[in-house]
C-alpha positions in Angstrom: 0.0 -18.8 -1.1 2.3 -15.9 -3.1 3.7 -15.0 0.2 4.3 -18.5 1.4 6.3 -19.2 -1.4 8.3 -15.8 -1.3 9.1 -16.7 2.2 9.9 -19.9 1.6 12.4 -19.1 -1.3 13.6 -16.8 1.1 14.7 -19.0 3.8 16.1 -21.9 1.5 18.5 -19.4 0.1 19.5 -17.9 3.2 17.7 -14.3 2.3 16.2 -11.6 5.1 12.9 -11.7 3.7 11.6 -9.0 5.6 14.9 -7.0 4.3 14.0 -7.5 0.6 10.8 -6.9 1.1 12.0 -3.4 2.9 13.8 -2.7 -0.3 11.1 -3.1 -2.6 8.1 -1.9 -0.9 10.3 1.1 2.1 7.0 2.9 2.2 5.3 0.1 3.6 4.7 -0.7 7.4 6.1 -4.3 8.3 4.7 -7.2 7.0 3.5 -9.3 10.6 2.1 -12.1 8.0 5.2 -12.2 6.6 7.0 -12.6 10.0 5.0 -14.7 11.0 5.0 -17.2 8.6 9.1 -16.9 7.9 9.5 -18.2 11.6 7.2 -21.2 10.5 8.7 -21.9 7.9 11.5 -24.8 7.7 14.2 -24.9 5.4 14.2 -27.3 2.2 10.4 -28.2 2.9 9.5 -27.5 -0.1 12.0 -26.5 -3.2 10.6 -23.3 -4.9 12.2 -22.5 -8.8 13.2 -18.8 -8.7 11.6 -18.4 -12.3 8.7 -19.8 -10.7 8.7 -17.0 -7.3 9.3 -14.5 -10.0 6.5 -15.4 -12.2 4.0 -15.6 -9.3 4.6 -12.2 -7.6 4.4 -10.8 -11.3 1.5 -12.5 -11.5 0.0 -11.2 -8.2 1.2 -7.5 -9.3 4.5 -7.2 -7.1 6.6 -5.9 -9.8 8.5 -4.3 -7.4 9.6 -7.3 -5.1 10.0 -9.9 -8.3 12.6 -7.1 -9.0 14.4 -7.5 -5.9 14.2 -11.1 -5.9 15.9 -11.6 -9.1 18.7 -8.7 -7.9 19.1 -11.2 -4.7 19.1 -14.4 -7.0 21.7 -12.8 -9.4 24.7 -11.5 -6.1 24.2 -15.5 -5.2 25.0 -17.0 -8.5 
């Protein structure tokens, strides 16, 4: 669910999801998961509140990423 909504924030706000998640996480091997579900996933579907993203990766422990995602939501304001 976390990730669905990552990527979904993602695509509605133009974002390289798999870039941001680079940024946060460059140790880590590519997310396929991630991938995978950014190419199914349609823009607009389903509105998702950056507070709300933020609060659910927190939630889920990725401190890193919620960081990167408010940096990201911040350069489009």
């Amino acid at each position: 669910m976390m990730i669905n909504l990552y990527a979904q924030w993602c695509v509605n706000h133009e974002i390289d999801a798999v870039k941001l998640y680079k940024q946060a996480y460059p140790s880590q091997q590519d997310n396929e998961l991630l991938v995978s579900i950014i190419d199914d996933t349609e823009k607009n579907s389903l509105q998702v509140n950056t507070d709300t993203l933020l609060q659910v990766l927190q939630l889920f422990g990725n401190d890193d990423l919620a960081f990167e995602v408010s940096q990201a939501a911040l350069k489009q304001k």
